[in-house]
C-alpha positions as CSV (number, residue, x, y, z in Angstrom):
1,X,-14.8,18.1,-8.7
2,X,-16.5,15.7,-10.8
3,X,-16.7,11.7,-11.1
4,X,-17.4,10.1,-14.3
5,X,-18.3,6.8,-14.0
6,X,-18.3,4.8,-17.3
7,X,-19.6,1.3,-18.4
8,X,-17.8,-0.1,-21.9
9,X,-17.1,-3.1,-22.6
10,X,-14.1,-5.2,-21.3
11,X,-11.2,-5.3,-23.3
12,X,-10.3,-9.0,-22.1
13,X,-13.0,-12.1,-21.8
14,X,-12.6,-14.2,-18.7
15,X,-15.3,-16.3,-19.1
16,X,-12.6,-19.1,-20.0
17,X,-12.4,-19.6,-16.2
18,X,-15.6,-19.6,-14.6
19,X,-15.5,-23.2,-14.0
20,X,-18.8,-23.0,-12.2
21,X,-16.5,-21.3,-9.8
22,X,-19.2,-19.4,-8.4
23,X,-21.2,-22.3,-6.7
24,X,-22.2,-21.8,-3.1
25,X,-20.6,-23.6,0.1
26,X,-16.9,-23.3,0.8
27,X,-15.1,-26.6,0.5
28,X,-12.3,-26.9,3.3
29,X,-9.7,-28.2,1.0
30,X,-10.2,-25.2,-1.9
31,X,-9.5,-21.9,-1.9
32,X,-12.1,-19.8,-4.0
33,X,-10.4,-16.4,-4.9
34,X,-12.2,-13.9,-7.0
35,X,-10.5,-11.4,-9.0
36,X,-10.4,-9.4,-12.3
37,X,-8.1,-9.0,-14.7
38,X,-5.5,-6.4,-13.2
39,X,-2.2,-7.3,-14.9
40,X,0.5,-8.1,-13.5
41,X,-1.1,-9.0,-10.7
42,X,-3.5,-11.5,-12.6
43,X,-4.3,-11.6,-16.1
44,X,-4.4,-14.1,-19.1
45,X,-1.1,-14.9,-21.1
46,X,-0.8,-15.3,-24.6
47,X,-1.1,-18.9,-24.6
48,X,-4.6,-18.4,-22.5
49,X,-2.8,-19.4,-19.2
50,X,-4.3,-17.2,-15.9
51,X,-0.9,-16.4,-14.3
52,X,0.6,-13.1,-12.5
53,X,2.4,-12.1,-9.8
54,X,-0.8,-12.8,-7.2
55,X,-1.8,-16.7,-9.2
56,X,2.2,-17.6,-8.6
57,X,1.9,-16.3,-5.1
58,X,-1.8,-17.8,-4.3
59,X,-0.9,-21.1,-5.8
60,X,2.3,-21.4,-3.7
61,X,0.5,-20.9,-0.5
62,X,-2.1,-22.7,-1.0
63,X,0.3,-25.6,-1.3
64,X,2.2,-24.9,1.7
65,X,-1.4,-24.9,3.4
66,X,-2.7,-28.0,1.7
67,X,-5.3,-26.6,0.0
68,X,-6.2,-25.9,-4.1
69,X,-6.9,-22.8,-5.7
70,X,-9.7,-21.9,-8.1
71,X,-9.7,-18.6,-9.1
72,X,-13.7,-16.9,-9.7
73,X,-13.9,-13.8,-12.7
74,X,-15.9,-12.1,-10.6
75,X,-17.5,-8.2,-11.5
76,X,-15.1,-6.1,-9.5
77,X,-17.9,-3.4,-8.5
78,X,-19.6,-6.4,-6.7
79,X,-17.0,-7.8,-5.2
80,X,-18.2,-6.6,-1.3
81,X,-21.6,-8.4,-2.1
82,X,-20.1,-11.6,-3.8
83,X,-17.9,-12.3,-0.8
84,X,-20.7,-11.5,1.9
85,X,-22.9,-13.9,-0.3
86,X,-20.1,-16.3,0.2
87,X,-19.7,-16.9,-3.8
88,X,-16.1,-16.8,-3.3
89,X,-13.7,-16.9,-0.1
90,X,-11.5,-13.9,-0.8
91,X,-10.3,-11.5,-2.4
92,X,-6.8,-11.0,-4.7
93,X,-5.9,-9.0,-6.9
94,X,-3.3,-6.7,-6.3
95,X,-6.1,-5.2,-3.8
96,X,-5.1,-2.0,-1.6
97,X,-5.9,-2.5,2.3
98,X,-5.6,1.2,2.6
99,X,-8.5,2.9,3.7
100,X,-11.0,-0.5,3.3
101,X,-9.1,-1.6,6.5
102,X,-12.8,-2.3,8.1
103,X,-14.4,-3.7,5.5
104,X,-12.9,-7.0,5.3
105,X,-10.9,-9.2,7.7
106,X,-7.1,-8.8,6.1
107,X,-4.1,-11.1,6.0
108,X,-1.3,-8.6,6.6
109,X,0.1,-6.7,3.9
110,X,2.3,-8.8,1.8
111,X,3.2,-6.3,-0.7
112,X,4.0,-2.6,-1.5
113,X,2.8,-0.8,-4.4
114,X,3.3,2.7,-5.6
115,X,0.1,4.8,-7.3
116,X,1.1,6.7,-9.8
117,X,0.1,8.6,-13.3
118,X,1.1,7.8,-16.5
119,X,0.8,10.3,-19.8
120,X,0.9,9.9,-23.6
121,X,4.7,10.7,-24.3
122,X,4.3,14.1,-26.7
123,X,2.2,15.3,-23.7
124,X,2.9,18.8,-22.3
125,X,1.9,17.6,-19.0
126,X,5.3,16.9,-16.9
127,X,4.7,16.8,-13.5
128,X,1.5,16.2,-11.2
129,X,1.1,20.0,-10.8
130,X,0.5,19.8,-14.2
131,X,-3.1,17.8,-13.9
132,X,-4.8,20.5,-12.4
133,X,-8.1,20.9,-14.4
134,X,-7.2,18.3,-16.7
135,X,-9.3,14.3,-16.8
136,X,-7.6,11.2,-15.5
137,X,-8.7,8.1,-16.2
138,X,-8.8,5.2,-13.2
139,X,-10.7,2.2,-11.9
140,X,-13.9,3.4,-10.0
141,X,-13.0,2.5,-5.6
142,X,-9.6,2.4,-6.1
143,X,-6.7,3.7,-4.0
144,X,-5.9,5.8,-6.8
145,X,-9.8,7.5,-7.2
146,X,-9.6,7.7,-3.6
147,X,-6.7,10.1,-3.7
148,X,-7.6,12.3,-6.8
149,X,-11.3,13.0,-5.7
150,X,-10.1,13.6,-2.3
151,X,-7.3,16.1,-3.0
152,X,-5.4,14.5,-0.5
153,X,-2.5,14.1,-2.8
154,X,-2.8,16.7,-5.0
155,X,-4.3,20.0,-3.8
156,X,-6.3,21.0,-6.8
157,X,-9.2,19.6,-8.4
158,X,-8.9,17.1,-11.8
159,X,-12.1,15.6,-13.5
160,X,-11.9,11.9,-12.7
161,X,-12.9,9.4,-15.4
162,X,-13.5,5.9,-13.5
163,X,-14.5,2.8,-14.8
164,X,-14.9,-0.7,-13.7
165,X,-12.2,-2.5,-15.3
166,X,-8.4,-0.8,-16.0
167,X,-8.3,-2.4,-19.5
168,X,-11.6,0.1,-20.2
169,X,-9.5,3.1,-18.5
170,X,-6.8,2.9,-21.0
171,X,-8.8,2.4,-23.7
172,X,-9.8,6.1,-22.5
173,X,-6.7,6.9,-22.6
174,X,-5.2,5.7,-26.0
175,X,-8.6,7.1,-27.6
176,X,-7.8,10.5,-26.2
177,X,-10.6,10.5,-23.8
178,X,-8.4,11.3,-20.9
179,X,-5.2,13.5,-20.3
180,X,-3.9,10.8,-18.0
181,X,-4.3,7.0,-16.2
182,X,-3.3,7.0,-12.6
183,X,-3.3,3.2,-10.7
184,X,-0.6,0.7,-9.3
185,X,2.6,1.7,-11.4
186,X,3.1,-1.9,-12.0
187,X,0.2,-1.8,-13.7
188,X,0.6,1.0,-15.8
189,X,4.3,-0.2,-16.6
190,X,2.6,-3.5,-17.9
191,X,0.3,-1.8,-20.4
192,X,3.2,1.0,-21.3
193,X,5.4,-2.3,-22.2
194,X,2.4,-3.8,-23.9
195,X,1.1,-0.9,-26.2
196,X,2.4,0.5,-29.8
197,X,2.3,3.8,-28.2
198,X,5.0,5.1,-25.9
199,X,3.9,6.6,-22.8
200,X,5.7,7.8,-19.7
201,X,4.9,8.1,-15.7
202,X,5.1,11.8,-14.4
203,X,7.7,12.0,-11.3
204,X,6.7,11.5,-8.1
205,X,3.6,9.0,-7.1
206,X,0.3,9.9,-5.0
207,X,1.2,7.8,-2.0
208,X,2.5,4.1,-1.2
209,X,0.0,1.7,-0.4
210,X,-0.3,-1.9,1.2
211,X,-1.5,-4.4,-0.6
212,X,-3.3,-7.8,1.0
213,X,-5.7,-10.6,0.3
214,X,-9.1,-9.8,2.0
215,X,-11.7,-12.3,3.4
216,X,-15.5,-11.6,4.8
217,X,-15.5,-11.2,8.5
218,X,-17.0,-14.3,9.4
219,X,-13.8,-16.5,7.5
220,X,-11.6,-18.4,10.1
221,X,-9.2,-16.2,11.2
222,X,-7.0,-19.3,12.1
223,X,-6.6,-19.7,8.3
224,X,-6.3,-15.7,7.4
225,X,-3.4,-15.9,10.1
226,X,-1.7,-19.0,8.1
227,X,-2.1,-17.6,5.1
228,X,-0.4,-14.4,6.5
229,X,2.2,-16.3,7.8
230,X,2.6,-18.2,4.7
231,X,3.3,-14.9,2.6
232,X,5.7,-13.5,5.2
233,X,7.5,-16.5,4.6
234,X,7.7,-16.3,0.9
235,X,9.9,-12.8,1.5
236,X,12.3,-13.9,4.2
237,X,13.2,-17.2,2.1
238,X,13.1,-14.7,-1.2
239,X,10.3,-16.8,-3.1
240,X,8.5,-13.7,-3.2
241,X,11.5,-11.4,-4.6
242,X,12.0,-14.6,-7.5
243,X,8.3,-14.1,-8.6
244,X,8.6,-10.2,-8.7
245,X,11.7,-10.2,-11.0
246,X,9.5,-12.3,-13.3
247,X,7.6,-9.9,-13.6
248,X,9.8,-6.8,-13.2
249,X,8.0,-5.3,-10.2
250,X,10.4,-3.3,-8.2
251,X,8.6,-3.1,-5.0
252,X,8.9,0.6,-2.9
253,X,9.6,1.7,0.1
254,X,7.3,4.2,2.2
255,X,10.0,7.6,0.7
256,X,9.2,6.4,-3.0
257,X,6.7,9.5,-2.9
């Protein structure tokens, strides 16, 4: 099994919002959050507005907390060395806990997300049994490169295309690069909805994963905890169900496999 790791240029410029974001020393009363564009989780609108599923939830919380959010671009391969460095407070954006659970200091899981693969319509490939052999394109230490270079899913080997950004993976994709894109289905669904091209998700999914907002170690875990109780708030008074329908996320349960 092979990994190809590739380095083109980002399809969408988020320079828009670096705000000097990145300046040192945490201020009590501001949340830093570094991301990358990972629709719908957080991306920029056609009017140039950052908003997605993980801004509406972020900005909500942080209200309830009584704190402000400013959210970092930050380079997504980095992103274990920016938090150490302390260039941002946390991580979000539509991150998987599964299998980093030791790497960060979690809130608990406030969302469930299916990975799956998604195909060029007129493609003979039709079900996951089908990829054996064949190159799927992802985003390099993700959940869903995780599961394809382990076999844990699939019992076969596939070549595995990753890059740093999703936006590059399609590209790959919709040049013919790649047979396939496997990541969140959300976030396939987005770019399916968003493309010329019609495109479909094979049956089935690699596994169902937890998804949280990771903090470096040494972060007050007083505030992870609010935080965490903040977002399990947001589902039991169905704040979080109003901002999923928004954005037509239909959230799975552990048998959606």
């Amino acid at each position: 099994m092979s990994r190809f790791t590739a380095a083109v240029l980002s399809a969408v410029c988020l320079a828009f919002f670096s705000l000097s974001a990145a300046a040192s020393g945490q201020d009590a009363h501001r949340l830093r959050i570094g991301f990358t564009h990972f629709a719908p989780f957080v991306f920029v609108d056609d009017d140039g507005k950052l908003t997605g599923i993980d801004v509406e939830l972020a900005d909500a919380a942080c209200r309830k907390l009584g704190c402000t959010t400013q959210f970092v671009p930050i380079n997504w391969h980095q992103k274990e060395a920016i938090l150490a460095h302390g260039d941002v407070d946390c991580l979000w954006a539509g991150f998987s806990i599964d299998v980093r659970e030791n790497l960060y200091q979690w809130t608990a899981p406030y969302l469930k997300s299916r990975q799956v693969v998604m195909v060029p319509q007129m493609s003979p490939v039709r079900r996951l049994e089908d990829l054996k052999g064949l190159l799927v394109a992802t985003t390099h230490d993700s959940k869903a490169e995780n599961l394809l270079l382990s076999q844990k899913r699939l019992p076969f080997p596939v070549e595995v295309y990753s890059f740093a950004l999703i936006d590059e993976a399609f590209i790959c994709l919709s040049e013919g690069y790649a047979d396939a894109a496997a990541s969140h289905e959300s976030v396939l669904d987005y770019f399916a909805k968003h493309s010329p091209r019609a495109w479909r998700l094979l049956p089935g999914s690699l596994a169902v994963i937890n998804v949280g907002v990771a903090f470096d170690h040494r972060a007050d875990p007083a505030f992870v905890r609010r935080l965490s109780e903040t977002l399990a708030g947001f589902r039991q008074d169905s704040s979080l169900l109003t901002i999923l329908k928004k954005y037509d996320y239909v959230e799975p349960d552990d048998r959606s496999i």
